[in-house]
C-alpha positions as CSV (number, residue, x, y, z in Angstrom):
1,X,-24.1,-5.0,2.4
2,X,-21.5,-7.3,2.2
3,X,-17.8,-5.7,1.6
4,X,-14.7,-7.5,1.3
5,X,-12.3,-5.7,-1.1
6,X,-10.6,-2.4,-0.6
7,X,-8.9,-0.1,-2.6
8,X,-6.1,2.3,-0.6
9,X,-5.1,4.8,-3.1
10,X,-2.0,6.9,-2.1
11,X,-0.3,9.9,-3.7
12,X,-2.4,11.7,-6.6
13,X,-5.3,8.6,-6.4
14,X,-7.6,10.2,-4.2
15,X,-10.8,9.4,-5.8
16,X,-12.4,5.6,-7.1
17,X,-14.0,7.2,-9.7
18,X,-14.5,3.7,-12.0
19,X,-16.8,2.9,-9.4
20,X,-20.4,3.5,-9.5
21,X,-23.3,4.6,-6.6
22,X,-20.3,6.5,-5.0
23,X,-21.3,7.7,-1.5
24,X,-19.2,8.6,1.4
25,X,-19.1,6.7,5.4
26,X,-16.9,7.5,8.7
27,X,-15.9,5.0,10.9
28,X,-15.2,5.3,14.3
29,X,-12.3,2.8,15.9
30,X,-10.5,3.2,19.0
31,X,-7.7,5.0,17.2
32,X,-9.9,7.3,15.4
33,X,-12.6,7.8,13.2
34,X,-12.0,7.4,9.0
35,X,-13.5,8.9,5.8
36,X,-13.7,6.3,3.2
37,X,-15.6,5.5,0.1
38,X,-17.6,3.1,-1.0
39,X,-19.2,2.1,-4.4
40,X,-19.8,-0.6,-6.7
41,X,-18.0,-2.5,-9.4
42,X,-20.4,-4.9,-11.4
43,X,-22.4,-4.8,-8.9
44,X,-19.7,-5.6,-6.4
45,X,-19.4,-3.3,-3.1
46,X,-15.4,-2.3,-2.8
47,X,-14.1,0.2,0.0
48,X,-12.1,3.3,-1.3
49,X,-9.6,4.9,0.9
50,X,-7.0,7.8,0.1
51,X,-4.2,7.4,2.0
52,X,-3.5,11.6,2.5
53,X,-7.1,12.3,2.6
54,X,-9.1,13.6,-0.1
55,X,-7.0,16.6,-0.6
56,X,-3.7,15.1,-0.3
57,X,-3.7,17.7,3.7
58,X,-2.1,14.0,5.6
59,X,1.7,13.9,5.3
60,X,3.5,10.2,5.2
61,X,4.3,10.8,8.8
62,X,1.2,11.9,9.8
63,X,-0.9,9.3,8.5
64,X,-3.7,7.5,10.7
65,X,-2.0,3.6,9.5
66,X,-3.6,1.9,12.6
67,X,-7.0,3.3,12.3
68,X,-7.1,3.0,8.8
69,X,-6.7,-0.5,8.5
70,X,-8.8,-1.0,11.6
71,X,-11.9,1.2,10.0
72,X,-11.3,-1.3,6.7
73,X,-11.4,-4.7,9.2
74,X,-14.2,-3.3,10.9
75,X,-16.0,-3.3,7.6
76,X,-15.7,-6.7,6.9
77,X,-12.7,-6.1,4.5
78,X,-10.5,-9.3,3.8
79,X,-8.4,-8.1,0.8
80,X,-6.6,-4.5,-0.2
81,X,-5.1,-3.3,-2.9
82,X,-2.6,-0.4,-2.2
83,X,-1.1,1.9,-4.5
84,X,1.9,3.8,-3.6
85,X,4.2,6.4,-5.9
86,X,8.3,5.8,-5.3
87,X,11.3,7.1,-6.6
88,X,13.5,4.4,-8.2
89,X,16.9,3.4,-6.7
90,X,17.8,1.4,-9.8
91,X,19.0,3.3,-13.0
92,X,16.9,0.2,-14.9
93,X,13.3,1.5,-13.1
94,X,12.5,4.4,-15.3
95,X,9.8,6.9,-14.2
96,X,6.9,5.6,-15.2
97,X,7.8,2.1,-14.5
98,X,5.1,-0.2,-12.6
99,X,6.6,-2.8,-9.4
100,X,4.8,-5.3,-7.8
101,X,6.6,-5.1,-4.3
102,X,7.6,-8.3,-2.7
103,X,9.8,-7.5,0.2
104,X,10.4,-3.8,2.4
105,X,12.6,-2.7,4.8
106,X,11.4,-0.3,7.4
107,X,13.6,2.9,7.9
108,X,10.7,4.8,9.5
109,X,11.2,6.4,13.1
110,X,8.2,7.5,14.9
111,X,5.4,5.7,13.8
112,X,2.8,3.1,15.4
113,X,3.5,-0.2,13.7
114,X,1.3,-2.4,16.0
115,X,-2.1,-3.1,17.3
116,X,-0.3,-5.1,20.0
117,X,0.7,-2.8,22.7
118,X,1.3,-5.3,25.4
119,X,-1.1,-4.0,27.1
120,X,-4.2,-5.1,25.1
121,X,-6.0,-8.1,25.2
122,X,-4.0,-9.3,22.5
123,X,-0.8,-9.4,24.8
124,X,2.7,-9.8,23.1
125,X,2.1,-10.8,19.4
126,X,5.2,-11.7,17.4
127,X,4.1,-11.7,13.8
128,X,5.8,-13.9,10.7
129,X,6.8,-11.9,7.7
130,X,8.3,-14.2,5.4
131,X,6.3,-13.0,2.9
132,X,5.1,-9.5,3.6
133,X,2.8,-9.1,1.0
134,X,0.0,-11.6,-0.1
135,X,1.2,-13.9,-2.7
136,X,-2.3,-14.9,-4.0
137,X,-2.6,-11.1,-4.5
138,X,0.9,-10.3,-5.9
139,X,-0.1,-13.4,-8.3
140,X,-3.2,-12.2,-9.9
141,X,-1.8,-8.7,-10.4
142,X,0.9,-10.0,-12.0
143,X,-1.8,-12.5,-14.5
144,X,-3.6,-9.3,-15.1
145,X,-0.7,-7.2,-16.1
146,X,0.8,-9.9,-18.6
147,X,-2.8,-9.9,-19.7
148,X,-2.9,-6.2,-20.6
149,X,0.9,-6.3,-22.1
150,X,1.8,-4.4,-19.6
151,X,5.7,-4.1,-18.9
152,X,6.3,-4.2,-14.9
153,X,9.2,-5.3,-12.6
154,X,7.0,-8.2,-10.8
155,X,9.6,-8.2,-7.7
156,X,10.9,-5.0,-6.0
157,X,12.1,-4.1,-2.3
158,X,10.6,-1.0,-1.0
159,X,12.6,1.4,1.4
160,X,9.9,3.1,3.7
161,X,11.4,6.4,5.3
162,X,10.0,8.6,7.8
163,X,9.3,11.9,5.5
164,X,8.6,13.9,4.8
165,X,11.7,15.1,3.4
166,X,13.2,13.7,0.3
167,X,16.2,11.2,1.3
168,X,19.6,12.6,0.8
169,X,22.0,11.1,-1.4
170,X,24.3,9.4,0.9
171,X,21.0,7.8,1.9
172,X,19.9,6.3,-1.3
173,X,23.4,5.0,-2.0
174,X,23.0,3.2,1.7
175,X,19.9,2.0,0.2
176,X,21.0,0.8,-2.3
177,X,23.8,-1.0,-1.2
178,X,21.2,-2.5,1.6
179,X,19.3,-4.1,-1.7
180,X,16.3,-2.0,-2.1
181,X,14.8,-1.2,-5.3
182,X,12.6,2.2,-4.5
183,X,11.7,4.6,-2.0
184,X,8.8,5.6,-0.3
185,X,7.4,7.1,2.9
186,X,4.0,5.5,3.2
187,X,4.0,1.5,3.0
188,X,5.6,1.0,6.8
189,X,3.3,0.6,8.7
190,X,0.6,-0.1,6.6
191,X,1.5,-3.6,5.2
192,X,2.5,-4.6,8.6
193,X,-1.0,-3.8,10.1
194,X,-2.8,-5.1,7.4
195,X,-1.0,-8.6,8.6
196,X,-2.2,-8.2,11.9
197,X,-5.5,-7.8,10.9
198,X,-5.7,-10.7,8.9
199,X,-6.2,-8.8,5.7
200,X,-4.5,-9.8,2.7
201,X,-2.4,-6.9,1.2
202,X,-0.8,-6.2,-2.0
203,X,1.8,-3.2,-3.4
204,X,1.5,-1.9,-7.0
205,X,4.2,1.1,-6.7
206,X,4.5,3.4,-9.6
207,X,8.0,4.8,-10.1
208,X,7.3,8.4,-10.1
209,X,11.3,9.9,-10.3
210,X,14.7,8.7,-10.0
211,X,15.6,9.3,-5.9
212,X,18.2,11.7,-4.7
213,X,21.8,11.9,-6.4
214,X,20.8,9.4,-9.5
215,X,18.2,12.0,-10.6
216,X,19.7,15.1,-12.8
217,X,17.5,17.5,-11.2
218,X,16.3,18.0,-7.0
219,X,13.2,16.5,-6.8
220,X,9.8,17.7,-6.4
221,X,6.5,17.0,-5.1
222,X,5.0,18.1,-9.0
223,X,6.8,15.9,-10.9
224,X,5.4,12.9,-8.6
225,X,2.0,14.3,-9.3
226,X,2.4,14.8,-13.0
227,X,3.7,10.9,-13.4
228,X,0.6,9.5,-11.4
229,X,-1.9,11.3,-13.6
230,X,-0.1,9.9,-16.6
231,X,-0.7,6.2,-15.3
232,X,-3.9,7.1,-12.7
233,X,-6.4,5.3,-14.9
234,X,-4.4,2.4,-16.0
235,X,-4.0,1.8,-12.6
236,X,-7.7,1.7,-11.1
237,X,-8.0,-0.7,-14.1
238,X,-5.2,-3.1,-12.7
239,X,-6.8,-2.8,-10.0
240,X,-10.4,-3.7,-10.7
241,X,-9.6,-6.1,-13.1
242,X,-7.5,-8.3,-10.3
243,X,-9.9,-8.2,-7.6
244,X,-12.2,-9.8,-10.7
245,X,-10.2,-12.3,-11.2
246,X,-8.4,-13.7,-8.3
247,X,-9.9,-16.6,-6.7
248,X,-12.9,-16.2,-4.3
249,X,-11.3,-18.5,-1.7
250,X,-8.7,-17.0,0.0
251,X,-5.2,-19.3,-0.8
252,X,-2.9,-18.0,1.6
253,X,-1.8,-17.5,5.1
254,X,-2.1,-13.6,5.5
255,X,-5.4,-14.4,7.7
256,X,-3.8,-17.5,9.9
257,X,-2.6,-16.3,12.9
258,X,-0.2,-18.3,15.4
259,X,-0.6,-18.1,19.4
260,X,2.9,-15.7,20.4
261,X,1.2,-14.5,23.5
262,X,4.2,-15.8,25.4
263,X,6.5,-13.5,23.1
264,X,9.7,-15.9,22.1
């Protein structure tokens, strides 16, 4: 069984469901064991995994990053899709709204963001992030959404924050200011690990709210929910009808890795 795609589904996508011959597998890496999915897609094997668990029980600060993408390489995964629900920092992002992210900025505080500890066999690895997120990827999202008449913003700069409290005000105006276009608490470290590994890695963030002090209300965790199940199946469609048509060979430089051993 030969799997190379992967689906990580984050806030209300918790199950593949479009898939067929759904069964369930643990994997067991050195920074702990993993409950994914895994099914078929015309006759395709993809790996499913929710972000929070099943039952939404993992906070953003709590999640597993490192031995989820580890448990994904160690299936012979070469490219993930990852969804991710944000609150918009731009007045022009409505709820609703669909961003292929290009660029992030990591305000996150406690969390493991490296399989290089210094310590490992892999010494002191200094890793490029021109481009964070795959551009082969972010391409054939973007040819499949055009294809569907789909309006999205096909460039956006996520904000990762620690969680999992809601950013205050002052915050988002920082944010703002700092050039980012939404807010999460899950994509740091994720994308970054998923480099390491030599996976490529693409961000489809739905716009679930306006963030702190541009929405009219105080935000809530329901209202997140409530947006995602709106667009939950349009979005497992993206998302099978990219992997379908990208290119089998991979085009990119997400799985090249340079010799930083020496550290710079």
């Amino acid at each position: 069984m030969k799997i190379e795609l992967a689906i990580i589904g984050g806030t209300g996508f918790y199950h593949p469901k479009i898939m067929n011959n759904i069964y369930e597998i643990k994997i067991k890496t050195e920074y702990g064991e993993v409950q994914l999915a895994v099914g078929t897609f015309n006759d395709v094997y993809i790996a499913f995994l929710a972000r929070h668990g099943g039952r939404h029980q993992l906070p953003p600060h709590r999640v597993n990053y490192r031995a989820n993408i580890a448990a994904l390489k160690e299936l012979g995964v070469k490219r993930v899709l990852a969804s991710t629900a944000v609150g918009s920092l731009q007045k022009d992002l409505f709820p609703g709204s669909l961003v292929i992210i290009d660029q992030f900025i990591d305000f996150t505080k406690h969390r493991e963001h490296s399989f290089y500890n210094g310590e490992n066999a892999g010494g002191v690895v200094h890793t490029d992030f021109t481009d964070p997120y795959c551009p082969q990827l972010r391409k054939s999202l973007k040819n499949v959404m055009i294809k569907k008449g789909i309006v999205f913003a096909d460039r956006g700069t996520y904000i990762c924050t620690e969680g999992p409290r809601y950013e205050t005000p002052a915050e988002i105006k920082a944010f703002a200011l700092w050039g980012a276009d939404v807010v999460g608490m899950t994509n740091v470290p994720e994308v970054t690990l998923a480099r390491e590994a030599g996976l490529c890695y693409a961000n489809l963030s739905l716009v679930t709210n306006f963030a702190a002090g541009i929405s009219p209300h105080a935000l809530t965790h329901q209202e997140v929910v409530e947006v995602m199940r709106e667009k939950i199946n349009l979005i497992r469609e993206i998302f099978m009808e990219t992997m379908f048509s990208m290119p089998q060979d991979r085009e990119c430089h997400c799985f090249i890795k340079e010799d930083y051993t020496l550290g710079q």
